[in-house]
C-alpha positions, 0 to 999 in steps of 0.5 A, a space after each residue: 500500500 503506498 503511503 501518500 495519495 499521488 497528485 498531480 504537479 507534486 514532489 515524492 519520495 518514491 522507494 522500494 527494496 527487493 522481495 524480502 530484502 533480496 538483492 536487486 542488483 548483483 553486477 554493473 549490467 543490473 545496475 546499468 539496466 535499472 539506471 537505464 529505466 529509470 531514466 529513459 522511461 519517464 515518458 510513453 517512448 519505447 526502446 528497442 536493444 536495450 541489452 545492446 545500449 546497457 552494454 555499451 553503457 557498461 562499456 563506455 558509459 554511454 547509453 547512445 541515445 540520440 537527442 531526438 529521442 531524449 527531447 521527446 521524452 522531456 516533451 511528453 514525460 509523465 514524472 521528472 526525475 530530480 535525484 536518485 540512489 541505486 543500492 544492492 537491496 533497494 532504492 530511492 527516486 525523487 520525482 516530480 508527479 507532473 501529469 495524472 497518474 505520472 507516477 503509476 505510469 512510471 513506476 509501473 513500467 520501470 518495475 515491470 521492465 526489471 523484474 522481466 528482465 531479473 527473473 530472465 536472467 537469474 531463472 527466477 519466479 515470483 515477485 522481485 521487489 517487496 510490494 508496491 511502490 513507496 511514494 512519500 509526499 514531499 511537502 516544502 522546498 526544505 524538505 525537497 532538499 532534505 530528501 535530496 540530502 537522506 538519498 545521496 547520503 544511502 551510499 555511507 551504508 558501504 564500506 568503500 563509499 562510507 566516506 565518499 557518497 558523491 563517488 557512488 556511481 549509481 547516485 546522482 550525488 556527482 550529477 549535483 556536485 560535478 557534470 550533470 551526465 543526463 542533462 534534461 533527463 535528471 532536473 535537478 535544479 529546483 534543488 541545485 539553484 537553491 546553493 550558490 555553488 555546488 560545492 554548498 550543496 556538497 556541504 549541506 548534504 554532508 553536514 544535513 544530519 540526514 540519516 541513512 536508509 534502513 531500507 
């Protein structure tokens, strides 16, 4: 059951971990395929050789899609998304709810899509996250930034990224505080243009207080 009615041009913190706790991600193909849904499925576009593209992902860190794919998905998305963590067991998105039903749409694809393609891949059966979806209300600009802040805190969690979060390649820690690598794909600056230089943000989220997960 989620935990906060879904309205439209509202912000949540969507979050979900694997079936009872299992791990969802075992090597940089599944991270890359996750990272690729949540990305590129933020609208009704459809892709073909998605296995090809994560590859070349894997590969080069380049999915390969032409900008004419990627404007169209800014023109007709259902969510925007503004940040997000991928972790072994679980993970965490912030989005911008910004049509009717954008979440449901979204969501319904990105899990869906990766379940297939987990279950295929490992001969698996049944469920692969724990339920539906969590989609918590985001209610005030300081609380966007505080949740912006608690996800790309998760990585502390591991032992190699306990003291270098904006390291963790599957966060868009480095998206803040370095180059933005999807440019309109993650929008972020409803949070960034609120610091004066990334290094500010940087040290907000380092000095936030904001705990880590214990999805």
């Amino acid at each position: 059951m989620r935990t906060a009615p879904i309205l439209e041009d509202s912000y949540y913190h969507v979050f979900n971990r694997g079936n009872q706790k299992q791990i969802l991600f075992y090597d940089a193909a599944d991270y890359s395929r996750f990272l690729f849904l949540l990305l590129y499925l933020q609208s009704p576009v459809t892709f073909t050789q998605i296995n090809r593209r994560v590859q070349k992902f894997v590969d080069t860190q380049d999915f390969d899609i032409k900008p004419k794919d990627i404007a169209e998905i800014v023109a007709t998305r259902y969510v925007s998304v503004l940040n997000f963590c991928i972790m072994p067991n679980h993970f965490h998105i912030t989005v911008h709810n910004v049509t009717e039903e954008g979440i449901e749409k979204y969501m319904h694809r990105v899990g869906n899509a990766y379940a297939k393609y987990f279950n295929t891949k490992y001969e698996r059966t049944g469920h692969v996250f724990q339920g539906t979806y969590k989609a918590n209300t985001i209610l005030d600009d300081e609380q966007l930034v505080y949740t912006s802040a608690y996800i790309h805190k998760n990585p502390h969690e591991l032992t190699s990224f306990a003291n270098a979060c904006h390291q963790y390649p599957w966060s868009s820690y480095s998206d803040y505080v370095h180059q933005n690598r999807w440019g309109k794909l993650l929008d972020h600056s409803s949070i960034s243009d609120t610091f004066d230089t990334p290094a500010e943000y940087q040290t907000y989220v380092e000095t936030s207080g904001a705990k880590m997960s214990n999805t």
